[in-house]
C-alpha positions in Angstrom: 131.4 68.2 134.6 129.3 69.1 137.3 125.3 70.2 136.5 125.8 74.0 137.4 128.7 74.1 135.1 126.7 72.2 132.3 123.7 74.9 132.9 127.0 77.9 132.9 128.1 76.0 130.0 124.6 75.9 128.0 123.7 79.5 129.1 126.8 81.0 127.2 126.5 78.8 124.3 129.3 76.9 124.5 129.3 73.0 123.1 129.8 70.7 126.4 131.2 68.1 126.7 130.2 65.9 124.0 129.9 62.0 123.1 133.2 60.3 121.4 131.0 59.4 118.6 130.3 63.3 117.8 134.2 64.4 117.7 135.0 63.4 114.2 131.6 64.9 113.2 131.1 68.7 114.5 133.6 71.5 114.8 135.2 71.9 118.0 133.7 74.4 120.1 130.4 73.9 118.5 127.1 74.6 120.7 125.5 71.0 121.0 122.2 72.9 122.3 122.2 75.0 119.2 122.6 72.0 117.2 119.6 70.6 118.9 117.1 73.3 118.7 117.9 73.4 115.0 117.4 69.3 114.8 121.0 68.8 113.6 121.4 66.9 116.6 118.7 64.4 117.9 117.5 65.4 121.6 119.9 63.3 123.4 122.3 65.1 121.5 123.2 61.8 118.6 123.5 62.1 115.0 121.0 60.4 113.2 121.2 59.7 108.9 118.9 62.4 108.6 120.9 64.8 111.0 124.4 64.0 109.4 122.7 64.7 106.0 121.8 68.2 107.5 124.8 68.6 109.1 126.7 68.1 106.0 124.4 71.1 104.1 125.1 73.1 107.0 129.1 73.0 106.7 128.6 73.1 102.7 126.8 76.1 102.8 129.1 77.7 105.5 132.0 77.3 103.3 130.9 79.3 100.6 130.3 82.2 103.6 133.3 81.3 105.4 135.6 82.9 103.0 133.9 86.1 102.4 133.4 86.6 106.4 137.4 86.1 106.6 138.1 88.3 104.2 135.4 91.2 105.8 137.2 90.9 108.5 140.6 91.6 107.0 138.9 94.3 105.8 136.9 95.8 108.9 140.6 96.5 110.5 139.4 98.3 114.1 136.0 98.8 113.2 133.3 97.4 115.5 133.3 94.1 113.1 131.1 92.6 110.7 128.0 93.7 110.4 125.5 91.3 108.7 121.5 91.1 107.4 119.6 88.1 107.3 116.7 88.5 104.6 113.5 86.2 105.2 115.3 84.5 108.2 112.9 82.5 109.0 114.0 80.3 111.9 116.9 82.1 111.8 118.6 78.7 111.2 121.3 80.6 108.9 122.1 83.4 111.1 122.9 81.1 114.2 124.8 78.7 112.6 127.1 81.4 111.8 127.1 83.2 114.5 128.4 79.5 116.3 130.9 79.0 113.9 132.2 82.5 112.9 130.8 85.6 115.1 130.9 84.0 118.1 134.9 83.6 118.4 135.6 87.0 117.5 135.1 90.4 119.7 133.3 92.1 117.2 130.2 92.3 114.6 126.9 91.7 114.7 123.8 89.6 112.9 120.6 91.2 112.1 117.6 88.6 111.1 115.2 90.3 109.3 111.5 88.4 109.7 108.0 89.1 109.0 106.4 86.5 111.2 106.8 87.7 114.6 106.5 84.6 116.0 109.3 83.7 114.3 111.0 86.7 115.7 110.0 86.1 119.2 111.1 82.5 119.0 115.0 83.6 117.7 115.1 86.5 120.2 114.2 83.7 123.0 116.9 81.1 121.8 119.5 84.1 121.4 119.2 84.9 124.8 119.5 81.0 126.2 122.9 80.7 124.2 124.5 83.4 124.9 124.5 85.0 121.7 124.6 88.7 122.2 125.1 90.4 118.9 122.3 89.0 117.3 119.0 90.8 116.7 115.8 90.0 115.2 113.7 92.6 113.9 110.0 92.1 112.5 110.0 94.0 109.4 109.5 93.4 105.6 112.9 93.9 103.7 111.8 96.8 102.3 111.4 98.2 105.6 114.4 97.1 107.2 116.1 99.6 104.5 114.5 102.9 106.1 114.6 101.8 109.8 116.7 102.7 112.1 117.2 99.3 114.1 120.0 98.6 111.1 123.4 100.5 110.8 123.8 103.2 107.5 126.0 100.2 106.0 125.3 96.3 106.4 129.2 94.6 105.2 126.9 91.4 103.9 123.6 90.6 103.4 121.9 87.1 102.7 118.7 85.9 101.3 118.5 82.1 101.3 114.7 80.8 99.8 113.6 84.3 99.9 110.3 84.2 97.9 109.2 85.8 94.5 110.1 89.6 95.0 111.6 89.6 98.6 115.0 88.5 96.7 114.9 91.4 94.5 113.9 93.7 97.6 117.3 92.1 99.3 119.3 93.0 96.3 117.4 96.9 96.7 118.7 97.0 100.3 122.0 96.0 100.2 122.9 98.5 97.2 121.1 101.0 99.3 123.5 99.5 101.8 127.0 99.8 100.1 127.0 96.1 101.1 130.5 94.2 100.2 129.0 90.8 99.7 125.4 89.4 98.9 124.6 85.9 99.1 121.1 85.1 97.2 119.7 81.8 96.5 116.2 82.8 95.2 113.1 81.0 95.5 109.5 80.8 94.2 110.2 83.7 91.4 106.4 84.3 89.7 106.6 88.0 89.1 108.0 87.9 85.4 106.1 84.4 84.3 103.1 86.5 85.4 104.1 89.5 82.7 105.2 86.4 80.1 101.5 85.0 80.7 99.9 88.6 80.1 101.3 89.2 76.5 101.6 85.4 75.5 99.1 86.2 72.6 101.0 88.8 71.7 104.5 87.2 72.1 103.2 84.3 70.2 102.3 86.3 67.1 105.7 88.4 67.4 108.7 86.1 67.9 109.5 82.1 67.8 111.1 82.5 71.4 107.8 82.7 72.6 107.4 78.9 72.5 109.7 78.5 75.5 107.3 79.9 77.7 103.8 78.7 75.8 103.0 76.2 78.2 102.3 77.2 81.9 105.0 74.4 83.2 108.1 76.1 81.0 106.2 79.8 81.9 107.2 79.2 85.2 110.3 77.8 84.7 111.5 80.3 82.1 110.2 83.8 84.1 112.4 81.6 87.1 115.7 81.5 84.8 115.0 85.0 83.0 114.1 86.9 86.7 117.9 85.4 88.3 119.9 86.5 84.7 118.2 89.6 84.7 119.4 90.0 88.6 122.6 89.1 87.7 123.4 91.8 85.4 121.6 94.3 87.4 124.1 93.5 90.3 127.0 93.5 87.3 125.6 97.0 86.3 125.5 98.1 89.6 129.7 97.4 90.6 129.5 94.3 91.4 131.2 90.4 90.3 129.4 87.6 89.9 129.5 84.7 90.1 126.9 81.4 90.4 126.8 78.1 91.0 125.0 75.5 92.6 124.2 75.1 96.2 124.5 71.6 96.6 122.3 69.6 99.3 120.3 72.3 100.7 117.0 71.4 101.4 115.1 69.4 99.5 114.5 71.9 96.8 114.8 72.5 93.0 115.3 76.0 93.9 119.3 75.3 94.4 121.0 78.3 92.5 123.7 80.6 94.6 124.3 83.8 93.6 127.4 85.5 95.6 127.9 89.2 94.8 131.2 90.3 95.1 131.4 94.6 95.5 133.8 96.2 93.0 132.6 99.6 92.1 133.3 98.9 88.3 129.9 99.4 86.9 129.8 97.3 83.6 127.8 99.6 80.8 127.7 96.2 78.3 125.9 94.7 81.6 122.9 97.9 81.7 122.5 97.4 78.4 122.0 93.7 77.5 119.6 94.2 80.4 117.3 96.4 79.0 118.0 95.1 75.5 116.3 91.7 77.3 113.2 93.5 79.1 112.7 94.7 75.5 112.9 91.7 74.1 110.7 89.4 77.0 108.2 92.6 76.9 109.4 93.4 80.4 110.2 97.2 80.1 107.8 97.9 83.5 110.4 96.1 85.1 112.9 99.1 84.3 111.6 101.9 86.6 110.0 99.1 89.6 112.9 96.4 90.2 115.8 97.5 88.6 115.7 101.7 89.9 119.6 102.0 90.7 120.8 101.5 87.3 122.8 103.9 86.2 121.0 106.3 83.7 117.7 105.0 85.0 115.0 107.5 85.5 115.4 109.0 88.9 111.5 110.0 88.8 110.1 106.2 88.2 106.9 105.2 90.2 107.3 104.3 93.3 106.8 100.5 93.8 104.8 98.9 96.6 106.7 95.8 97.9 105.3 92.4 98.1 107.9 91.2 100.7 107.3 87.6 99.9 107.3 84.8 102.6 110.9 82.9 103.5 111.5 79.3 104.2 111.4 78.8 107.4 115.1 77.4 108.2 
């Protein structure tokens, strides 16, 4: 191949022509300089144990993702295509990698990384540009303002939060019921807001009920307002209309912070759901929670305080 087809090649995004040792290892048509500025790929374009490793995470993950995406697209019939939000992109490492192995094969459908670091932002708009990749965009805005701007479509088909920290996951769940979204694809990260309320009335849980020793210590505080925050999610999403279902998201990162949570939309809003929810706030002396996190259940007060949003930081990925 001659160099100005190499630099066509690279421009657009495309994988070139790349080493027999690489065949049996990446997806055909993959973009090798993608896989390089996300260090799946050494410079000289090789696989490494440490890149093969990565690799590896990278098709696990896409797996789970794969199938939904398929069946949006089933679904999106002649509309302009999938539409898609990236919460606390970070990098933006998700977002491109499917956008290389999904987006970029069909006509239609767009990513939107959503980012508060604008260098981040500034970085993903450059490396967009260099591959070719024209329906992505990165916006610098908090999650909670990403739902009110008009940079995003009225309806986003799926929206993912990987390592999305504390309360930005809960603010991703908040936007994509405000978006009708189809799919959500959490894996939370860093939750502290509950195991701050558990620390606050420890005296008093103490005194009031034996479950209080799960959380006594500040190790199994953290670890039990972690567990608590993602059930509580779960049947919020359940009372909402949506299916559930989670598992473990095997070899991503090197992380404890390795639980997936895929939200399937169903419009079948479970009452038994609403109520063992509010029935545990009660019972974990949660109850503020009601009118601040959890504002689109159904019967919930329509005139609850309005929260201010700690966005949270992402993992960079």
């Amino acid at each position: 191949m001659k160099k100005h087809q190499v630099d066509r090649h690279r421009a657009a995004g495309l994988a070139t022509v790349s080493p027999p040792a690489l065949a049996d290892e990446i997806r055909p048509g993959q973009s090798i300089e993608l896989l390089k500025e996300l260090h799946i790929l050494t410079r000289d374009g090789k696989l490494n144990q440490d890149s093969r490793r990565k690799l590896k995470q990278v098709y696990h993950l896409y797996q789970f993702i794969e199938k939904l995406l398929l069946e949006l697209g089933d679904i999106a019939g002649n509309t302009p295509g999938v539409t898609l939000a990236d919460h606390g992109a970070g990098k933006s490492y998700l977002g491109f990698i499917l956008y290389d192995l999904f987006f970029k094969t069909q006509a239609r459908g767009h990513i939107y990384g959503i980012e508060t670091r604008p260098e981040l932002v500034q970085k993903s708009q450059t490396l967009a540009r260099q591959l070719g990749f024209e329906r992505m965009s990165f916006l610098n805005l908090t999650v909670a303002e990403s739902a009110q701007s008009d940079q995003l479509p009225a309806r986003i088909d799926m929206v993912t939060a990987l390592h999305a920290c504390d309360t930005a996951t809960d603010d991703a769940i908040a936007f994509g019921l405000q978006k009708q979204a189809r799919f959500m694809v959490l894996v939370p990260c860093c939750q502290a807001e509950v195991a701050r309320v558990l620390s606050q009335h420890k005296a008093l849980s103490l005194s009031r009920t034996p479950l209080s020793e799960l959380w006594r210590h500040p190790l199994h505080t953290r670890e039990m307002g972690s567990q608590i925050t993602n059930v509580l999610r779960c049947l919020y999403l359940e009372a909402c209309g949506y299916q559930v279902t989670v598992t473990e998201l095997v070899g991503w990162e090197h992380s404890m912070k390795n639980e997936l949570i895929i939200a399937r939309h169903t419009g079948h809003k479970k009452t038994a759901a609403a109520q063992r929810l509010r029935a545990l706030l009660d019972e974990f002396g949660l109850g503020d929670l009601l009118h601040t996190r959890f504002t689109a259940l159904p019967d919930n007060s329509s005139h609850a305080p309005e929260r201010q949003s700690d966005p949270g930081a992402a993992a960079s990925m």
